[in-house]
N, C-alpha and C positions, 0 to 999 in steps of 0.2 A: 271884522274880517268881511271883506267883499266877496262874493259866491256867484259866480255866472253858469248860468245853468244853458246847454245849448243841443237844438236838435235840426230836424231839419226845416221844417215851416212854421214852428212858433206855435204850433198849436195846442198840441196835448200835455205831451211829456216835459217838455221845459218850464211850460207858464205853471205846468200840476209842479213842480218841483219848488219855482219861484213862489209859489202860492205857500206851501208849506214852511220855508224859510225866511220869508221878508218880514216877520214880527215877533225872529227870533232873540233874546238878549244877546247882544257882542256882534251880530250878525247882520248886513245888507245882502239883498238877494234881488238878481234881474236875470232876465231871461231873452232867448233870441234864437236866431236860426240861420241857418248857411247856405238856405236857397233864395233866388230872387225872387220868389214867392211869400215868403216870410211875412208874419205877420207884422214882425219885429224882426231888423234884420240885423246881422253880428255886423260890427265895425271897428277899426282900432281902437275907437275911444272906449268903445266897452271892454275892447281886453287891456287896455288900459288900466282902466278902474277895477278889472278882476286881479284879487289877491290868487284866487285858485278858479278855474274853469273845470265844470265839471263835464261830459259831453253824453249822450245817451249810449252812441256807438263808436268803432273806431273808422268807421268811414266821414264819419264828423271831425274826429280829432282830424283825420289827414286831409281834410281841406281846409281846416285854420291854417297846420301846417305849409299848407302849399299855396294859400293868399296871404295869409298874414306874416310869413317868414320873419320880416324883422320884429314885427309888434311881439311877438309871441316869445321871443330871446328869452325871459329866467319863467315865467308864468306857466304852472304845473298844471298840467292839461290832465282829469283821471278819465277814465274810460266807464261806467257803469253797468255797459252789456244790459242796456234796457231797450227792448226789440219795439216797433211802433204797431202795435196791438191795443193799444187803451185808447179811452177818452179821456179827457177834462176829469182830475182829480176822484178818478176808477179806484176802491179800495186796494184792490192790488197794487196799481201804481204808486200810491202814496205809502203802501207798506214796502215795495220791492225799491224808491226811491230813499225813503227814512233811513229803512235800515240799511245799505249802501253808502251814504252820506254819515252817517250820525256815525257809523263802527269808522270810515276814513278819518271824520274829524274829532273822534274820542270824545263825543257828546252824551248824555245822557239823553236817552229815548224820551224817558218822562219829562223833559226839563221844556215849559212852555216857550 
């Protein structure tokens, strides 16, 4: 399952998010961002390649929504309500992103 992780400049929250998931078993994970600032920036092709898009807030989802209109047609966009307060892979973040993700996709917490 492909997992796209998306905030607004690529910096903290998405890449801490893709970091935790990209050497997961069953699972690819990339990450990116909805401003022209971005480190990495969102493109069709990346929601392309997302099975599911996860997004930090819902001001994120509504601008995939409102650029990528068509790309976006069956691709479940979740919301995670993770506010841009942390750094690069902050134990909160990696606990408040886990368990967020892991209870969505019926993962085991423990499972490397």
């Amino acid at each position: 399952m492909n997992l796209l992780f998306v905030c607004s400049r690529n910096q903290w929250r998405s890449p801490t998010a893709e970091a935790i998931y990209k050497n997961r078993q069953d699972l690819q994970a990339q990450s990116a961002g909805t401003e022209p600032s971005a480190r990495i920036k969102l493109t069709a092709k990346r929601i392309a390649w997302a099975d599911i898009i996860f997004v930090m807030e819902k001001r994120h989802k509504q601008r995939i929504l409102d650029k990528f209109t068509e790309d976006i047609a069956d691709r479940p966009i979740v919301v995670l309500d993770i506010p841009d307060e942390y750094t690069y892979m902050d134990p909160e973040l990696v606990a408040d992103i886990s368990s967020k993700v892991d209870t969505y996709l019926n993962l085991d917490t423990n499972r490397p």
